[in-house]
PALOLO-250648 format. One record per residue (C-alpha): residue number from 1; residue in one letter; y negated, z negated, x negated. Coordinates in steps of 0.5 Angstrom, whole numbers, plus 500, padded with zeros to 3 digits. Each point is the difference from the previous one (the first is absolute). Last residue first. Layout:
% PALOLO-250648
PT num residuo   y   z   x
PT NUM       A   Y   Z   X
...
***
This chain:
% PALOLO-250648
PT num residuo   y   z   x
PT 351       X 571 833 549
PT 350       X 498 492 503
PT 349       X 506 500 505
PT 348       X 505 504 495
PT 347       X 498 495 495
PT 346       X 500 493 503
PT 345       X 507 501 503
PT 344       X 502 502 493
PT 343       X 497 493 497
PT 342       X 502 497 507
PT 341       X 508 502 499
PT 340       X 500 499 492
PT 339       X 497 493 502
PT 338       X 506 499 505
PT 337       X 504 502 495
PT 336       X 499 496 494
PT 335       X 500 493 505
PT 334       X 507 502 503
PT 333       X 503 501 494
PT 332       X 496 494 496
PT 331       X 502 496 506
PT 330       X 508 503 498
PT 329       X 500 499 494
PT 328       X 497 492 501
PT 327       X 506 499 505
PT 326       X 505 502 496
PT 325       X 497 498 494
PT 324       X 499 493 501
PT 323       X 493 498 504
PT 322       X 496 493 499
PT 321       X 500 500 492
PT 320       X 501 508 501
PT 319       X 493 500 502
PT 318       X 496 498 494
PT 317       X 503 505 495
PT 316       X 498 506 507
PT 315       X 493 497 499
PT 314       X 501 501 492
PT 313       X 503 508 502
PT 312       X 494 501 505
PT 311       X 502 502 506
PT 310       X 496 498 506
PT 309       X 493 499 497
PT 308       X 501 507 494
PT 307       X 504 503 506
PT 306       X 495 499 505
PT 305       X 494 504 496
PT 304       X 505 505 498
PT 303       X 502 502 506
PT 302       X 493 499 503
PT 301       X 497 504 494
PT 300       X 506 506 502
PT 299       X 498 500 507
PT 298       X 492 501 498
PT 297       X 501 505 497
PT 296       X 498 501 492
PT 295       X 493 504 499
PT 294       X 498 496 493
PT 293       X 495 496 504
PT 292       X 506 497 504
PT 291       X 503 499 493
PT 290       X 494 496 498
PT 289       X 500 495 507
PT 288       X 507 498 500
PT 287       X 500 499 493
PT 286       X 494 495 502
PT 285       X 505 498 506
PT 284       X 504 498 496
PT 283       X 498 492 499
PT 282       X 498 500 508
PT 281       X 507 502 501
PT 280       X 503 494 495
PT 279       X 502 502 494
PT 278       X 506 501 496
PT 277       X 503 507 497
PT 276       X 507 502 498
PT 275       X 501 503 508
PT 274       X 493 504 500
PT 273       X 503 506 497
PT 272       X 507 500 504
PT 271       X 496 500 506
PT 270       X 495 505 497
PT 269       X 505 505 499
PT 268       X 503 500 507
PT 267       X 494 502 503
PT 266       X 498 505 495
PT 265       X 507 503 501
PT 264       X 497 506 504
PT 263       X 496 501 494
PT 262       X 494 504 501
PT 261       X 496 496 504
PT 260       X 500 495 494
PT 259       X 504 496 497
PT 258       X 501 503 492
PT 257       X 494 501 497
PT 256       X 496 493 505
PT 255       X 506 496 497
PT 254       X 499 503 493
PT 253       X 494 499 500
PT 252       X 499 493 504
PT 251       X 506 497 495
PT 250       X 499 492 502
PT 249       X 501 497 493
PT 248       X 495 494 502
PT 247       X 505 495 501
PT 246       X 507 501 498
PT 245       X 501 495 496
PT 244       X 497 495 504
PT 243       X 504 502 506
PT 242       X 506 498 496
PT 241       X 498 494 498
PT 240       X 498 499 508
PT 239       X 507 501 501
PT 238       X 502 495 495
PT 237       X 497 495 502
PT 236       X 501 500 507
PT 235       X 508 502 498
PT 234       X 499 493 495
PT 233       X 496 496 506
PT 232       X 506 501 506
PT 231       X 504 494 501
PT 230       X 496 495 497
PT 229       X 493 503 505
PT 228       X 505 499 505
PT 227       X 501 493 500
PT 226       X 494 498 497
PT 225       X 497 503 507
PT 224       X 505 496 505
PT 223       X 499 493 497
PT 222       X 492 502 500
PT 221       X 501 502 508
PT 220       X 505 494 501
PT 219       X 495 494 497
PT 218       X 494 503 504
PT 217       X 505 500 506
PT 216       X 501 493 499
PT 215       X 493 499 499
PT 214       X 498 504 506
PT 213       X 505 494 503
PT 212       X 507 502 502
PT 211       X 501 498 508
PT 210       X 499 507 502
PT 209       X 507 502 497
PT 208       X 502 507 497
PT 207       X 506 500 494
PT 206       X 504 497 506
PT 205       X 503 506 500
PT 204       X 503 499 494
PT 203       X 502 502 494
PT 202       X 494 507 501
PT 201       X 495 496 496
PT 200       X 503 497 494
PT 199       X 502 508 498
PT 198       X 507 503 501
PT 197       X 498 506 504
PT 196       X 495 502 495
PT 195       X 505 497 494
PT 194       X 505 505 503
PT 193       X 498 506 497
PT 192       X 498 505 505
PT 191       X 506 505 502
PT 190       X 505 497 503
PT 189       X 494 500 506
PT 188       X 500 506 501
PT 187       X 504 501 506
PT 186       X 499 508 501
PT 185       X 496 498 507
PT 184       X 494 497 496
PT 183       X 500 505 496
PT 182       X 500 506 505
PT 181       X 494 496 504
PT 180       X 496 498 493
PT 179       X 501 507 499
PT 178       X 496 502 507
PT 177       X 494 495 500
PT 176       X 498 501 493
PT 175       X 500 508 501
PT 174       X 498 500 506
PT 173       X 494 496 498
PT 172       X 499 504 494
PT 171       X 499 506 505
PT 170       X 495 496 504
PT 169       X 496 498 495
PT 168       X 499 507 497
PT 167       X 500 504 506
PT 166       X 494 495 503
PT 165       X 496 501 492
PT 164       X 501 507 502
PT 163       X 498 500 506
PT 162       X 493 495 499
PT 161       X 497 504 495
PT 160       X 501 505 494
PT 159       X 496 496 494
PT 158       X 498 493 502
PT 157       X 505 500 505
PT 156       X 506 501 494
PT 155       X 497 495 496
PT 154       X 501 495 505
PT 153       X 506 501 501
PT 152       X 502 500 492
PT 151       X 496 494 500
PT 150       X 504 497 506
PT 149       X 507 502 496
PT 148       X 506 502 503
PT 147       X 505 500 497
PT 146       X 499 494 495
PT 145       X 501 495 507
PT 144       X 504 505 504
PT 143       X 507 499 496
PT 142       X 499 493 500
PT 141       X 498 498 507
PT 140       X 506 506 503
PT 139       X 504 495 494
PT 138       X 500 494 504
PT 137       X 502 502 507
PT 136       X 507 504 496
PT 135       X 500 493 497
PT 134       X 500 496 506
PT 133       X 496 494 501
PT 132       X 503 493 498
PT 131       X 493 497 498
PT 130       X 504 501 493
PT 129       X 499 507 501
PT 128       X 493 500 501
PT 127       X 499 496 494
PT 126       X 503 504 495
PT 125       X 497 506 502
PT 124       X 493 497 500
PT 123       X 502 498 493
PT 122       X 501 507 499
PT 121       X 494 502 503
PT 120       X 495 499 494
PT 119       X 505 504 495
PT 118       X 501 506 504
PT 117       X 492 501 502
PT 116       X 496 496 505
PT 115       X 494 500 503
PT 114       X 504 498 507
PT 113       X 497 504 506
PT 112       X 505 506 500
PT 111       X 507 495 499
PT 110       X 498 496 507
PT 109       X 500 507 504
PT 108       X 507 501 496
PT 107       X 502 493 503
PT 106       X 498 501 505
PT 105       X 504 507 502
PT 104       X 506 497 496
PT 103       X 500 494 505
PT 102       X 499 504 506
PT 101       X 506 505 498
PT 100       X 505 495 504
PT  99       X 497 493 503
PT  98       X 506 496 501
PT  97       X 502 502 493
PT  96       X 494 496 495
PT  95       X 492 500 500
PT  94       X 499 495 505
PT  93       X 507 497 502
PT  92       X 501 499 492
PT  91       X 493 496 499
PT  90       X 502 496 505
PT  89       X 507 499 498
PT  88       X 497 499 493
PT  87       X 496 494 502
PT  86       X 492 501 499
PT  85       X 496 495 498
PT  84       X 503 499 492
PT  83       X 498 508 501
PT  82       X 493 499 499
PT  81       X 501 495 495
PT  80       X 505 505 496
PT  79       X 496 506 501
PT  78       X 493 497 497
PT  77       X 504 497 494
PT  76       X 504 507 499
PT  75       X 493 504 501
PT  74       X 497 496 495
PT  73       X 506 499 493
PT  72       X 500 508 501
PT  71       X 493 501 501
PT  70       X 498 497 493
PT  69       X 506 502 497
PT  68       X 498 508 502
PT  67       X 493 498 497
PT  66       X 502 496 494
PT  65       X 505 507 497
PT  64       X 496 504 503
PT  63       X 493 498 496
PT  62       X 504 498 494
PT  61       X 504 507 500
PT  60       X 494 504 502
PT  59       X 496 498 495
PT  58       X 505 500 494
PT  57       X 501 507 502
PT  56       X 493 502 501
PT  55       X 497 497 493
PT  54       X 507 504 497
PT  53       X 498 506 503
PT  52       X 493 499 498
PT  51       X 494 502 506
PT  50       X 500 491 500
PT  49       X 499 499 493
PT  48       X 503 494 497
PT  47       X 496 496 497
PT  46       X 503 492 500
PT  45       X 495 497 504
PT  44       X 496 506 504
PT  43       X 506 504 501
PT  42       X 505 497 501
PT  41       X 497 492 502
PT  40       X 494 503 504
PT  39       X 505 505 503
PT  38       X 506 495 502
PT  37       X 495 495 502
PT  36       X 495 505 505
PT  35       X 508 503 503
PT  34       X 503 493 502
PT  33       X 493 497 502
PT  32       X 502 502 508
PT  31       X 507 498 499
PT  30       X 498 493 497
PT  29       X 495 498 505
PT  28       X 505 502 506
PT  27       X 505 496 497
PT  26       X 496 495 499
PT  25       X 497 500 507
PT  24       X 507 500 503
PT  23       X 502 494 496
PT  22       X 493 496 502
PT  21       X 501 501 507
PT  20       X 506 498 500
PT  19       X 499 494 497
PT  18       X 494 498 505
PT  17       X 505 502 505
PT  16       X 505 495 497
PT  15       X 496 494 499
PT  14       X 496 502 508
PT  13       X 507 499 502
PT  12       X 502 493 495
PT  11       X 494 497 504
PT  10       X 501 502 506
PT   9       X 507 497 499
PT   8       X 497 494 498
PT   7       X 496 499 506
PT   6       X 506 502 504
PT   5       X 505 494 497
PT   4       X 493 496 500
PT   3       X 500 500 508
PT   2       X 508 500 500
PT   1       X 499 493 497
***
């Protein structure tokens, strides 16, 4: 009788892998296909013209829409298997009060490797939280993941090698790591809406058990997922539709007119400018590259370049799903200043 009760059990394990294996192989197939089907069926089916504005925003409202879903839906799926192994105890000793400043420091370093804007690390966000870490940790990853971006890094040791590309990893890293520090210690947790802390996940602490089966965790990982994507697809939507209308209207002339050298407010300019537009940094780095031709610094490009990834409004619509506006003000504060900082920093250095 045990003898075939393990056969069985081996059997439905192999089962679950395969059907495992089979979900994350969907899903990767859809988000690699995501941007041929949108362009084969905008523009070569229903002829739309991709330079157009309207064949751009169309394009970029499909195309983002799916993507930021897919990879909503995919890393909450992934975070909650994982964090099904994992009790909230541990997870809170590991990056929680005992080890004060370290979790910051980690969770920062962590937000620097994700390729991640705003929308993509809300359900991250989400997920540490409910794992019991707490919020001043979790927004040290949130502030570093748009702010400091490994294109920009990149950018910057091509073009003026390794000390400025440390000084600009570094000073965002400070940044990140010193304001989730002071948030953490202002009490913020009144200020994140309850459904974060409410989630099925974090009503128990029994939520992690290593008796599930990985059709268990499978079954929590999906549940989780509809869960959040039902919570926050109309503030998705409608940031993305936002971004869509405003897409390809970056205004390069004027920009390169009235935020140059000679403006002692260049910096400052280039953040408000970049604030209404969306895109990712590798998405801006062509707007990036044309103003640079134009003679701008490299200091107010960065400031530009990080506000349009860090703070851009249809971002910012998402954010306050998770973030009330208290909270969201104040992220939106300390974000904004630390790009200012970085993009004078940059400039004087540079000069």
């Amino acid at each position: 009788m045990s003898i075939s009760l393990t056969l069985r059990r081996r059997a439905s394990r192999k089962a679950s892998i395969a059907k495992l294996a089979a979900i994350l192989s969907g899903w990767y197939f859809l988000y690699w296909v995501n941007d041929k089907f949108w362009d084969r069926l905008l523009f070569k089916i229903m002829g739309l013209t991709p330079e157009s504005k309207v064949g751009s925003s169309v394009r970029f409202f499909f195309y983002d829409s799916t993507k930021i879903i897919l990879l909503l839906v995919g890393i909450t799926f992934v975070v909650t298997m994982i964090r099904s192994f994992v009790t909230i105890e541990r997870t809170r000793a590991f990056l929680g009060g005992k080890r004060k400043g370290v979790g910051n420091v980690m969770a920062a370093s962590a937000g620097v490797v994700t390729p991640f804007c705003s929308c993509s690390a809300v359900p991250v966000f989400i997920g540490f939280l409910s794992s019991g870490i707490p919020v001043g940790v979790t927004l040290s990853f949130l502030i570093a993941s748009p702010l400091i971006n490994e294109i920009a890094v990149g950018l910057l040791f091509t073009m003026f090698g390794f000390k400025i590309a440390a000084i600009y990893l570094a000073s965002g890293l400070i940044i990140a790591i010193t304001a989730g520090m002071v948030l953490g210690k202002l009490k913020v947790e009144r200020w994140v809406e309850p459904f974060v802390f409410a989630n099925s996940m974090n009503q128990t602490a029994e939520f992690a058990s290593p008796n599930y089966t990985l059709q268990d965790r499978m079954r929590l990982g999906f549940e989780e997922a509809i869960s959040i994507l039902k919570k926050i697809w109309p503030y998705l939507l409608a940031g993305i539709a936002v971004g869509a209308l405003i897409h390809g209207w970056a205004p390069t002339d004027f920009f390169a007119k009235h935020a140059g050298t000679s403006n002692p407010f260049g910096v400052l300019l280039a953040v408000i400018v970049g604030v209404p537009l969306y895109s990712n940094a590798a998405g801006v780095m062509p707007i990036v590259q044309a103003l640079h031709d134009k003679g701008l610094p490299m200091g107010t490009l960065l400031a530009f370049m990080m506000a349009v990834v860090a703070l851009s409004l249809p971002e910012m619509i998402l954010l306050r799903r998770v973030l009330k506006p208290k909270l969201l003000a104040t992220y939106i504060g300390i974000v904004a200043s630390g790009i200012i900082f970085v993009g004078y920093l940059f400039n004087a250095i540079l000069h």
